[in-house]
matplotlib code that plots the C-alpha trace (Angstrom):
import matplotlib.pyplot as plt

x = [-15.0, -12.2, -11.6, -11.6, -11.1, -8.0, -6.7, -7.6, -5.8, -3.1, -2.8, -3.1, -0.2, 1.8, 0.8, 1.5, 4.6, 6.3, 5.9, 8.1, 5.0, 4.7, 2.0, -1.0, -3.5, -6.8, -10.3, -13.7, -13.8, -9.7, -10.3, -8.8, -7.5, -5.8, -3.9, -2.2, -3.2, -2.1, -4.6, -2.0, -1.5, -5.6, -5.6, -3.0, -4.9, -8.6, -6.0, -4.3, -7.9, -9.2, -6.6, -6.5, -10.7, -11.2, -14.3, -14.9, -17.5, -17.2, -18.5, -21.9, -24.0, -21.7, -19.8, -15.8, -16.6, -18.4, -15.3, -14.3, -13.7, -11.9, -15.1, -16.9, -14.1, -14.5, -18.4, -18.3, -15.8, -18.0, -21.6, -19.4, -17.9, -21.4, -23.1, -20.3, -21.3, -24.4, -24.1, -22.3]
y = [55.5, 53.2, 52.2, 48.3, 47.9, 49.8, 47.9, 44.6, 44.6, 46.4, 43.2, 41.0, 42.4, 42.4, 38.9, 37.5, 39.7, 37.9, 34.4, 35.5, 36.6, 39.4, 42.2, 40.8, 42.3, 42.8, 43.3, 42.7, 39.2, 38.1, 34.7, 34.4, 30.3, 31.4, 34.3, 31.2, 32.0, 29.6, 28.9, 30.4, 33.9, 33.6, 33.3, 36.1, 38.7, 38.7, 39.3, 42.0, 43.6, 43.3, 45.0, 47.8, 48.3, 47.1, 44.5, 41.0, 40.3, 36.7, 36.7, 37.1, 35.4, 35.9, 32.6, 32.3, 29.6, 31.9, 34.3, 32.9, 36.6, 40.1, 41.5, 39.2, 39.8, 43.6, 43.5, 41.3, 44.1, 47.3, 45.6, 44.9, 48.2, 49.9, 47.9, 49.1, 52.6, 52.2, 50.9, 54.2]
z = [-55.0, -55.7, -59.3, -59.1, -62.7, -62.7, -59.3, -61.0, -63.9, -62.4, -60.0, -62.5, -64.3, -61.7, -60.5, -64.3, -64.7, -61.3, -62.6, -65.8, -68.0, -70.3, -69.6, -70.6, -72.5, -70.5, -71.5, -69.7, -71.9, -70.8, -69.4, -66.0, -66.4, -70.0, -67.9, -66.5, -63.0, -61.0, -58.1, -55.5, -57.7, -58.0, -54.1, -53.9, -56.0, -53.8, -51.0, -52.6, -54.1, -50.6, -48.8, -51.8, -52.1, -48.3, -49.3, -50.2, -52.4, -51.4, -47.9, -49.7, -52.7, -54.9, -55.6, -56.3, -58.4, -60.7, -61.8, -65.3, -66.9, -65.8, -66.8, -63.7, -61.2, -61.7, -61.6, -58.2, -56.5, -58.4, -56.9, -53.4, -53.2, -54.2, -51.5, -49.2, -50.1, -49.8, -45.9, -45.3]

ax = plt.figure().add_subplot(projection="3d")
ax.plot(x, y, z, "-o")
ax.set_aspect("equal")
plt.show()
């Protein structure tokens, strides 16, 4: 199974590094806004982790609006690509 963890963080290095940032450092706790995310680079990372892990744990229950953490973007891609999985 794909590591979403790893392809999350790596994205959002990349995404943060573009704009002119330094590497952040990420933990389960990093607040997404304080990354300085802009709602474009937000939009551009679920496109990127989709095409990379081939869900979106979107098109379900779980809510967009909800993703305040690295910690809840990784466990929304974990429960999607276990549920993926689990379809077979």
């Amino acid at each position: 199974m794909l590591n979403a963890r790893e392809s999350i963080e790596a994205e959002i290095v990349r995404l943060v590094q573009g704009a002119g940032g330094d590497a952040p450092a990420l933990s389960p706790a990093t607040d997404l806004v304080g990354l300085g995310l802009t709602s474009l680079m937000f939009a551009e990372l679920l496109i990127g982790l989709e095409m990379e892990l081939g869900v979106d744990p979107f098109q379900g229950e779980t809510s967009i609006v909800e993703m305040r953490t690295v910690g809840d973007l990784v466990k929304a891609y974990d429960d999607a690509l276990g549920a993926e999985s689990a379809r077979g």
